[in-house]
Each structure stands twice: as C-alpha cells, then as structure tokens.
N, C-alpha and C positions, 0 to 999 in steps of 0.2 A: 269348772274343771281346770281351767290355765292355771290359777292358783297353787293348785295340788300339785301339778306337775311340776311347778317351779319350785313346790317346799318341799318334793320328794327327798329324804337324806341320800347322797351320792353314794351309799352302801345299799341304798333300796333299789339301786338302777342295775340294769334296766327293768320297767314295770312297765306290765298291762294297766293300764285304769279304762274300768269297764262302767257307763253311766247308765244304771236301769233306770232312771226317769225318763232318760230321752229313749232307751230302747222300750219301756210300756207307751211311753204316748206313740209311736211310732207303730207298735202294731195294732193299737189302736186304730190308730188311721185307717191300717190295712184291712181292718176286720168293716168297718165304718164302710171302706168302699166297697165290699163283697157284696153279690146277692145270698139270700136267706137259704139257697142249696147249694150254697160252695162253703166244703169244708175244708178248713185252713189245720194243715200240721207243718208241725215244726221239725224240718231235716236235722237231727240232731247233729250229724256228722261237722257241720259248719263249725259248731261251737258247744261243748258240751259241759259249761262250765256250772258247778252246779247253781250260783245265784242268777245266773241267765235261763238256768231250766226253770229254776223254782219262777221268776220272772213272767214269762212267759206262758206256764203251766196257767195262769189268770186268765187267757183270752186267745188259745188255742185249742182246736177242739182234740189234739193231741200229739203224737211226736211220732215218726221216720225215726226208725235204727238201721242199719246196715253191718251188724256183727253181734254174737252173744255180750260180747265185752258192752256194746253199747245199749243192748237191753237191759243188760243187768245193772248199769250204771243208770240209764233213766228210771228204773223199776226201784231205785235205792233213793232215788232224788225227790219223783214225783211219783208215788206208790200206787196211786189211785188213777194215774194218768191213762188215757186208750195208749196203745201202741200200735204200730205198723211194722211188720218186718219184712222188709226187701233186701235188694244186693244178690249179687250172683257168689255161686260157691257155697250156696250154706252146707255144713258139717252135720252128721246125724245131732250131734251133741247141741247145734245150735237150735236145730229143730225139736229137740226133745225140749229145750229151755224156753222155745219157746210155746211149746204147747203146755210146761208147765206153770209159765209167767199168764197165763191167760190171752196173749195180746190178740189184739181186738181183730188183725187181720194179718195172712202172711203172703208176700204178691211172691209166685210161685216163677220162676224163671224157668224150666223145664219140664218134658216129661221123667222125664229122669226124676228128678227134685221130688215132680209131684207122688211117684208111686214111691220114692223113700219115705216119705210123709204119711202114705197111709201104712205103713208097717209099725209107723210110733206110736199111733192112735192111739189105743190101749183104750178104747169105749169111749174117748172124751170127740165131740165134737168141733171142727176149725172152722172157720172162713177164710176165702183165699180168694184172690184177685190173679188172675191168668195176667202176666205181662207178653205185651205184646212190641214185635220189632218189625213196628210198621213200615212199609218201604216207601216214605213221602222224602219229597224234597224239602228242606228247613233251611235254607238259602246260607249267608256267611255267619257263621254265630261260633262264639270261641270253643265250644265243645258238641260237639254232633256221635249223640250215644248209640247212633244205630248202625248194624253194618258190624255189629261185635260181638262180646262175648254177653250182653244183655238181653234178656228176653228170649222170645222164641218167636219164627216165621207164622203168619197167620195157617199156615197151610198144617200146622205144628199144633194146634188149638183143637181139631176134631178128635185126634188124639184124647187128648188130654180129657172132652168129655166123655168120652167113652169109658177110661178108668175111673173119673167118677161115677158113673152111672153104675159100677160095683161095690163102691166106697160110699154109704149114704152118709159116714160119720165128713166126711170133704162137702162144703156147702162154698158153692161158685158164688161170690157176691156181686162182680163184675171184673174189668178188664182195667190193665194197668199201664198205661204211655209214659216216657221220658223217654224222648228222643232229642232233646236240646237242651244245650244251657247257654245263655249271655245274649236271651232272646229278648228285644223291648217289645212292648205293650200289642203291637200294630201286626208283627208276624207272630207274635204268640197269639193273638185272635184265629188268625189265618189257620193256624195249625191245630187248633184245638177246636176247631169249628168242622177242620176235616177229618180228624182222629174221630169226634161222636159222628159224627153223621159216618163213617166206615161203621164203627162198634155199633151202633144200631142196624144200620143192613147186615151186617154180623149176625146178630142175634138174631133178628125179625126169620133168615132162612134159617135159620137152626132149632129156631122154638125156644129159642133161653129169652127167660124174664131178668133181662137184663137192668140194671135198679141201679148201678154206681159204677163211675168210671175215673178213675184217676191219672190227672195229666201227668205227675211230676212238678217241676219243680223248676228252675232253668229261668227264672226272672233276670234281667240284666242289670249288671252294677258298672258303671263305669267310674273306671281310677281316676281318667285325670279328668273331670268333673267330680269334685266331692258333696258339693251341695246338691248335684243333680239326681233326683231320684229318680226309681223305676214308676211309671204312672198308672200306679195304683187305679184310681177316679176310673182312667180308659180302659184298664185292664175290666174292673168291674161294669160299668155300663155296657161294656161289650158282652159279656158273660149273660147279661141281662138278659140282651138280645138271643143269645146263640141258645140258652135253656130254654126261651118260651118255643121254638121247633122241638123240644125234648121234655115237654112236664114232667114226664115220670123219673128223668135221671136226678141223682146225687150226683156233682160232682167236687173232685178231694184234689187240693193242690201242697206242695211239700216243697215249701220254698226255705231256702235256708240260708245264705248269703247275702240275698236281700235284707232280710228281718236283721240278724244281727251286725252288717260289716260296718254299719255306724256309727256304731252305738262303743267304739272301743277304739283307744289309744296305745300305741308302743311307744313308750319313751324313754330317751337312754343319754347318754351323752361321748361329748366330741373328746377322746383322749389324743388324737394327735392328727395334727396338716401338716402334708407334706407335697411337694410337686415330683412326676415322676413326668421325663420326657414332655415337657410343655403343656402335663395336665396337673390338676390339683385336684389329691383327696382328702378326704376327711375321713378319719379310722374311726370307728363310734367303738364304743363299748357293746356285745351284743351283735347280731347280726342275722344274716337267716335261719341260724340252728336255731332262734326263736322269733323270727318272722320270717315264713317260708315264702309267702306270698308273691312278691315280687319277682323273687326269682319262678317259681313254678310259674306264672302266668307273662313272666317277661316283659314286664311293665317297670315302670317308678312309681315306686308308691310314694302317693302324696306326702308333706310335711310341715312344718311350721319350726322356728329355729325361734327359739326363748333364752333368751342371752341371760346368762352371768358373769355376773361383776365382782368375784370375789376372787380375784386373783390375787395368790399372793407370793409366785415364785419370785426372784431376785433376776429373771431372764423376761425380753419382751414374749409375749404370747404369742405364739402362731396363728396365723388369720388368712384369711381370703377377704376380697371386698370386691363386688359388681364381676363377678368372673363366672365362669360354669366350675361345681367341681362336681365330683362324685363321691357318692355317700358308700363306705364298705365296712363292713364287720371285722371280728378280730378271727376268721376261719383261716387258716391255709388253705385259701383257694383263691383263682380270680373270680370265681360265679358267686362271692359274697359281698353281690350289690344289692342296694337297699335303690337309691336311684342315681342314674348314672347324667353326669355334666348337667346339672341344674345351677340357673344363674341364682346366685343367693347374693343379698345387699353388704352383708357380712358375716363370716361365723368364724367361732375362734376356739381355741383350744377349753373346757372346760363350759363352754355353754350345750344345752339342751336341745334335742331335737326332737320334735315328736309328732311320729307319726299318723298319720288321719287312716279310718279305713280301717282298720284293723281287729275289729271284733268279730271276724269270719275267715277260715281257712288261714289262720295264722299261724299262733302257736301249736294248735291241735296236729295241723299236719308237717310241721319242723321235723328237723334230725336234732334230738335235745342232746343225747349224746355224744357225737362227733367235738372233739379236741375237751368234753368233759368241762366247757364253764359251768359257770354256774347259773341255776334257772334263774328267771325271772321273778319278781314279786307280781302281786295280782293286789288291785283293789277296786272296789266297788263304791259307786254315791248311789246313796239315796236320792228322794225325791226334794230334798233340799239342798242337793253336793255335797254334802255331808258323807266323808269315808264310811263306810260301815265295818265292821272291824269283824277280822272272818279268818281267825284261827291260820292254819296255815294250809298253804295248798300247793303243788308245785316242787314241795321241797326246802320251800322257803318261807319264813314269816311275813304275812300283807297286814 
C-alpha cells in the first residue's frame, strides 16, 4: 500500500485507499474465532462502500441498516444478502420498504413503531426482534446507548406482546441489546452474559420460546494503538462459555468499526507550515469535511508522513523538524484538526501524510459539503495491491 500512496498523482489527493485483502483475512480471523451460534453481521453504517459490502458479503452471515437509504443501497450492492433493520425513528415509508425488501429481520424500538407495522402488513408476514433498554451498569466505554431515545423499558415489552398476540402476521424472533460501544473483550463478556441470563428469566415467566438474541455491536478500537486489536480469540472463547448455560439460544452480534476501521487509509498532503503564537501547523489539503473522525470522537487520528522530494519552487520549503505541530484542514474553522502537537522527525511543504484508521466512520459521516471542495478519490487493492480500477464514486474518478 506505501507505494500507492506515494505514486498517488497530487490531483488524485486527497484519496481513500481501502485494502480488501487485509479487510477479508481480517474477518476472517473474526469469523475463525466465533462459536458456531454466533451470528456475525455487518453494521453497515460504519462504512458502506460498495467494494467493502461486496467484500465482506463473503463471510458475513449478513448486514445492519439503520435507514431506507441504507437498505436500499445494500439491497443494490449485495441483493441476495439477509438484512437487519434497526435504528430509532423509522418512517411508515421505511417500514413499508422494508417489508417490501424481504429483510430477514426488523428490531422494533417501540410500541408505537410496532402497531404502525402491523397496519403495513398487507398479508405478508415479518420477524421482529423487541429491542430492549436494559437498565445495567457498562462501566466507562466512549458511547453508553441506554438511558435514550433507543429501545424500550423492559416494563414496555408485555405491551408489545399483547399486540402481537392479535397480529399473527408479527413473529417475535427474540430480543435486541446495544447498550455500549468502545467496550474491550473482558466487560463485553461481563455484559453479555448478564443481558442472556435477564432475556431468559424474561421469557422462561412469560412463556416465549425465546431462540435469538442480539447484542449489538460496540467492540472497542483504540486510535492511539493502531496495531492493537479488539481480542477477538477472548471475545469468542468466552462466548463459548456463556452459550453452553443457554443451548437453545442464537446469538447475533453487528459490529462495525471494528471489521472495517483497518483496513483504510486517508491520504492527502501538506500545502503549507506556518507557526502561529509559538505553535506550528501543517494545513494539509482536505480535512474533516472528509475525515470526520477525529474530530467527532476528539482524538488524533494516527499517521505516518511519506516524504517528497520533488520540489521545485525557486524559495526554501517550509518545514518542521523534531517539534510538536498540528495537523488542520483547509475548513474555516479551528475544530478542523486532524491531530493536534504531534512530535514529527520532519515534514515539509508538499510531502504526504496518511492517515491510519480510517476505513470506519470516516468519510460516510463527514460534512462533504461545507466550503464545497472537492471530494475525495477512493481506491481499492486487491489480494495482490494491486489498484482495482472502479469507475467513479464520490464524484470523482478512482
């Protein structure tokens, strides 16, 4: 990949390079450490590029949407794929799309929600997964989903079977948790060990044959470790353990951040250093309007600086050497940092920066039109690095 990124032509910058070799063996991995009743989907929201669907669509037992817009975009991608449709808010029109899409299941956030649902029926029968907003404690973890506008109070659920109990075309599959995200391996056991053991005493006094239950999603990615992964191995051996107390469950996990935030590069470069009051920045080409990441999660996103040597002004080059600067975009704003006083050995006007981390929650959730640059290029390696060459996307030719 280094390669590419150095012979990118400086009108292709800034560009996505997204590497599905390393994002297949990688869920690979993931799928390797699972036990044989955990079903793996893929949160599409993370990243929903379509050679990353199509990718993935190989060793996933299927995909998380969160809007019509992203139904109908995976339904176009991977046609034959299951789908799950969750998210709060859904629209009749989203509901009708997706009882017309077939998808495989839709986690019902309200009663509300659920008797709008039985009004679209129109003879066809759904499955649906009851989300629930369990009142547990998930300790410090960078996003705690419960306590909102997600899910419904368990107290909210006998409801709910009661209108189905008039609706025979509504088939209860089980119960739906995400109540965390940015959890590692050790309290995500913890939490999902006491989420089935609730949903079963659940069911056992209510008489439901309860068969599937889904955690969500909420694996932990840590920025400023780039090589360090979520542990997978202990995630699954634990899983091991927590199903043999439950034979009879399925359970379905929807991680999305993890799987892909590897597997993808931002690369752009340095158009000017300047020092302002005793600090030094670097203004890159690009910026959070197309890597949102750093700033929504207030971090520094990792980097790597790949020097060019092709300078050919008649002025010396602007530079930094052994200093902290900070990395910003070309936004009118100060909140377009990329990462903020990082000691760097050297970087200069026209050399390359790029990004690690970045093939999740990046560009998909940017402001792309604020001050109106221009998008990104997007490119893809095959299983040899090898570019794959893929029309245009974005806006612009990759």
């Amino acid at each position: 990949m280094h390669g590419l990124l150095a012979a990118l032509p400086d009108d292709e910058l800034p560009a996505y390079v997204y590497d599905l070799a390393h994002l297949r063996e990688h869920v690979r991995t993931i799928r390797a450490a699972l036990p044989d009743r955990v079903e793996l989907l893929y949160a599409a929201k993370a990243n929903s590029d379509p050679r990353i669907l199509h990718t993935l669509a190989e060793h996933v037992h299927g995909f998380e949407v969160a809007s019509g817009g992203e139904l109908d975009h995976v339904r176009a991608i991977v046609p034959r794929a299951p789908i799950a449709f969750g998210g709060p808010g859904k629209t009749q029109w989203e509901l009708i799309r997706a009882l017309d899409a077939r998808a495989e299941r839709l986690h019902i956030e309200s009663e509300h929600e659920l008797r709008l649902l039985a009004t679209l029926l129109g003879g066809r029968n759904v499955d649906v997964l009851l989300r629930v907003d369990l009142p547990v404690h998930v300790g410090r973890v960078a996003l705690a989903m419960g306590g909102g506008p997600f899910g419904m109070d368990p107290v909210q659920l006998d409801r709910c079977l009661e209108v189905m109990e008039s609706v025979p075309g509504v088939r209860l599959r089980g119960l739906h948790f995400h109540l965390a995200s940015g959890l590692q391996a050790r309290p995500h056991l913890l939490l999902v060990d006491e989420v089935l053991a609730w949903a079963e005493s659940w069911a056992r006094d209510r008489g439901v044959d309860l068969r599937e239950v889904n955690v969500g999603g909420g694996m932990g990615v840590d920025y400023t470790h780039p090589s360090g992964l979520y542990d997978w191995p202990a995630l699954g051996a634990g899983l091991r353990r927590i199903l043999a107390r439950h034979p009879h469950l399925t359970l379905r996990i929807e991680p999305g951040r993890s799987v892909t935030a590897y597997c993808g590069r931002y690369v752009t470069q340095v158009l000017d250093i300047k020092s302002s009051r005793g600090q030094a920045f670097a203004v890159l080409r690009g910026g959070t309007h197309h890597l949102r990441t750093p700033a929504a999660k207030q971090h520094d996103q990792p980097f790597e600086v790949i020097p060019d040597d092709t300078w050919r002004r008649p002025w010396n080059r602007p530079e930094v050497r052994d200093e902290p600067v900070t990395l910003v975009g070309q936004l009118c704003t100060p909140k377009d940092v990329l990462a903020s006083r990082i000691v760097v050995e050297r970087l200069r006007v026209g050399d390359r920066v790029a990004f690690a981390m970045a093939g999740a929650y990046a560009w998909n959730i940017s402001h792309h039109a604020f001050l109106m640059h221009p998008h990104p290029t997007f490119h893809h390696l095959d299983d040899t690095g090898t570019p794959v060459a893929d029309g245009t996307y974005a806006g612009r030719p990759s």
